[in-house]
C-alpha positions as CSV (number, residue, x, y, z in Angstrom):
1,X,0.0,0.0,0.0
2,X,1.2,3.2,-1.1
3,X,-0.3,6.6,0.3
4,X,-0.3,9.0,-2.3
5,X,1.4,12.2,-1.5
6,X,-0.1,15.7,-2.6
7,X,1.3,16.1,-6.0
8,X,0.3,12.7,-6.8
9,X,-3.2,13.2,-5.5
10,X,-3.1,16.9,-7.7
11,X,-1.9,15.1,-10.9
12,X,-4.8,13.1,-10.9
13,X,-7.0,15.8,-10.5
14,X,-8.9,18.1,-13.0
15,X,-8.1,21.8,-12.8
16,X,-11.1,24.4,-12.8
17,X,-11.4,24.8,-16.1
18,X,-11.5,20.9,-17.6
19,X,-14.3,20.3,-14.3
20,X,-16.6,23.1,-16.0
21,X,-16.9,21.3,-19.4
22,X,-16.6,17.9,-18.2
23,X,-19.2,15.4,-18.3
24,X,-21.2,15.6,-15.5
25,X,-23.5,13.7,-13.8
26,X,-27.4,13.4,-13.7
27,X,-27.1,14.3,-10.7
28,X,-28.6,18.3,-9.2
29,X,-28.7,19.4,-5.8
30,X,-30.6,21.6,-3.4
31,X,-30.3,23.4,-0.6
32,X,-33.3,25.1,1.2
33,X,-33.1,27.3,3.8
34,X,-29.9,26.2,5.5
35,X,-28.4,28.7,7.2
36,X,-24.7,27.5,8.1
37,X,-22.0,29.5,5.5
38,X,-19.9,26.5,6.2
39,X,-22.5,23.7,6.0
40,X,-22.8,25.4,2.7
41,X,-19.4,25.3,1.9
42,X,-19.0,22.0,2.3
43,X,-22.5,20.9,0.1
44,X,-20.7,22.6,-2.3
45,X,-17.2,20.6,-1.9
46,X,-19.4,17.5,-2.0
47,X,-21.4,18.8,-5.3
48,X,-17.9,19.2,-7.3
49,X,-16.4,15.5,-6.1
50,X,-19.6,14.2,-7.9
51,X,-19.5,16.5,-10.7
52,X,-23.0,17.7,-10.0
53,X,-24.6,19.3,-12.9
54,X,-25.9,22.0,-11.4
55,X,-26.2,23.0,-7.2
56,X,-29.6,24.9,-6.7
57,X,-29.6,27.1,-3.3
58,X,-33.0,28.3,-2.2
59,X,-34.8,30.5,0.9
60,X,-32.9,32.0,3.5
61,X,-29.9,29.6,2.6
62,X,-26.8,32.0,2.0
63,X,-25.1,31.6,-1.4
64,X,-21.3,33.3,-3.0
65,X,-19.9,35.6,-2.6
66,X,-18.8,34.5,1.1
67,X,-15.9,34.5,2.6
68,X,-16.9,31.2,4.9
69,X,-18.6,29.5,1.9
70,X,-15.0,29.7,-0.3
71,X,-13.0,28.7,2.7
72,X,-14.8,25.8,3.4
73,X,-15.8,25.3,-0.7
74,X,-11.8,25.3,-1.2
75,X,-12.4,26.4,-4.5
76,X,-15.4,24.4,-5.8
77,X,-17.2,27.2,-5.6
78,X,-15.6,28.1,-9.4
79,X,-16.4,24.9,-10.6
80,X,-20.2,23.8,-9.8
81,X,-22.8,25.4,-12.0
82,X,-25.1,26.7,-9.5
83,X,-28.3,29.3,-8.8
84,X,-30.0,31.3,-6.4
85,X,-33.6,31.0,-6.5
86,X,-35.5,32.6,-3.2
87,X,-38.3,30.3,-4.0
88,X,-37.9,26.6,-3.5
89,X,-40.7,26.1,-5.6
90,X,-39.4,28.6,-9.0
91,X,-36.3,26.4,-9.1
92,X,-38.1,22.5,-8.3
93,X,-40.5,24.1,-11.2
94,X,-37.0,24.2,-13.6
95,X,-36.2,21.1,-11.9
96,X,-39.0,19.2,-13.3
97,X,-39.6,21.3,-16.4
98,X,-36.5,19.2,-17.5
99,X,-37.9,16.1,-16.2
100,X,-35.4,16.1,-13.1
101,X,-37.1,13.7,-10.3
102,X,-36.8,15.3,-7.0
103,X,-35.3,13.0,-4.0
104,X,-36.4,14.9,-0.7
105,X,-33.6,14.0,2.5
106,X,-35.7,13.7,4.8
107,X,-37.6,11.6,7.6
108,X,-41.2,10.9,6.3
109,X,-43.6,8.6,6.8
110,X,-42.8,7.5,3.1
111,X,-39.3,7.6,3.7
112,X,-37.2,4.6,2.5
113,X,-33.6,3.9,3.3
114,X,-31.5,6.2,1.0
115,X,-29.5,2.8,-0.5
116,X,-32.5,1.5,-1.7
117,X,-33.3,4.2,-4.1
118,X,-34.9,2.9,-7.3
119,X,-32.8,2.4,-10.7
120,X,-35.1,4.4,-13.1
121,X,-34.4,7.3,-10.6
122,X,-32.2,9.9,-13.5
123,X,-31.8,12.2,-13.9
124,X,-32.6,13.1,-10.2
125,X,-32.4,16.0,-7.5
126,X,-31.2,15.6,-4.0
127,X,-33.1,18.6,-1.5
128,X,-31.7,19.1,1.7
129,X,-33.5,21.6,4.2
130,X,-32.5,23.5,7.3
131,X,-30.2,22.3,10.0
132,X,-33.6,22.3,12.7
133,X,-37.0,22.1,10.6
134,X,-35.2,20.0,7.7
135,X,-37.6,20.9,4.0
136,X,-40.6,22.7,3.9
137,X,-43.8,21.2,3.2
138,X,-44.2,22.7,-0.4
139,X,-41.2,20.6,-1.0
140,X,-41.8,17.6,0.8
141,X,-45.3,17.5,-1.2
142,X,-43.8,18.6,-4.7
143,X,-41.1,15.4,-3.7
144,X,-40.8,12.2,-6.5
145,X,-39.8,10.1,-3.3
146,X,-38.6,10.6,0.0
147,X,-35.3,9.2,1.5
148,X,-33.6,8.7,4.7
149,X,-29.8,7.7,6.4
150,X,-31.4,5.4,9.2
151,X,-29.8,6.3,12.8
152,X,-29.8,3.5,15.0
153,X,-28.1,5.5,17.8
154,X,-29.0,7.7,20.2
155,X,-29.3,10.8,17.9
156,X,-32.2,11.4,15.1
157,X,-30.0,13.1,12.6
158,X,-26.7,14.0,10.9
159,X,-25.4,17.1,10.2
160,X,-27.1,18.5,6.9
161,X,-23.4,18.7,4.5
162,X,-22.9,14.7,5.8
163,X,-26.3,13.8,5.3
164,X,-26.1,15.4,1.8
165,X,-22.3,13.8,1.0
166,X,-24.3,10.7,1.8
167,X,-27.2,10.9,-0.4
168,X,-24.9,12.8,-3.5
169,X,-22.6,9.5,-2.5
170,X,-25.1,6.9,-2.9
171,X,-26.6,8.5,-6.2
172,X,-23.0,8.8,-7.9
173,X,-22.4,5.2,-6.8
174,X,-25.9,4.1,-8.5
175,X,-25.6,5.8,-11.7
176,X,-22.0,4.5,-11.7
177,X,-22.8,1.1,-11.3
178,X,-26.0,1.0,-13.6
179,X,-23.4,2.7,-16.4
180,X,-20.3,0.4,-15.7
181,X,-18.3,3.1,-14.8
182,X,-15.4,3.3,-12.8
183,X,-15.2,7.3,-11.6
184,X,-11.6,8.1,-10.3
């Protein structure tokens, strides 16, 4: 086992410019109403790892140019498409104007376990809602399906940016798989 060192983990990285017209994934994001800078900074992080095609930040949520966002962003703040919409509801309208199917994170009666998301599910839109009250109802209702990380611990939830890597994760992994890729 060799641990790569930082210039060999930078080599086999893309640079700014060849992540904006890569390929990207069927895969969108959004955020609603979260009001950390840095929980936002790190959604975004997560959104360029996956090549997200496009990050959707809604409500209340803050959005660039922020200092905290680009700290904690480390730069993939210049390379995820993304859009400020203060209606949740204008952008899951463009969502599913291009047929996008919207995957609410969030504990519902409906809820199923996020890793048994179904295969016909692209392209598709992960929503993630404030730290506290998690998405609204408008959302939950306008929703295709309904997912959840099950915590069998003491605590109900994760942390929204976790929660979202997890989600983003598990949809990368599934498109991945149902394409026979290999992403690296």
């Amino acid at each position: 086992m060799h641990k790569l060192s930082h210039s060999e983990i930078a080599a086999r990285r893309k640079t700014v410019e060849q992540a904006i017209v890569s390929g990207r994934t069927p895969i969108y994001g959004l955020i609603e109403n979260v009001r950390s800078l840095y929980n936002v900074g790190s959604i975004f992080r997560t959104s360029d790892a996956v090549l997200l095609s496009q990050l959707y930040i809604t409500g209340f949520s803050p959005h660039p140019p922020r200092p905290e966002i680009a700290k904690t962003a480390l730069g993939a703040v210049e390379s995820v498409p993304w859009s400020y919409h203060k209606n949740s509801m204008e952008a899951i309208e463009e969502l599913k104007g291009k047929g996008i199917k919207l995957i609410v994170l969030e504990q519902a009666m409906e809820s199923i376990p996020v890793w048994e998301l179904p295969t016909d599910i692209f392209p598709a839109c992960i929503a993630v809602g404030n730290e506290i009250g998690g998405i609204t109802k408008d959302v939950l209702d306008a929703a295709d399906i309904a997912v959840e990380i099950p915590m069998l611990g003491v605590k109900h939830s994760l942390n929204v940016a976790v929660a979202y890597g997890i989600a983003a994760y598990k949809l990368f992994e599934l498109h991945a798989r149902l394409n026979g890729e290999r992403k690296s």
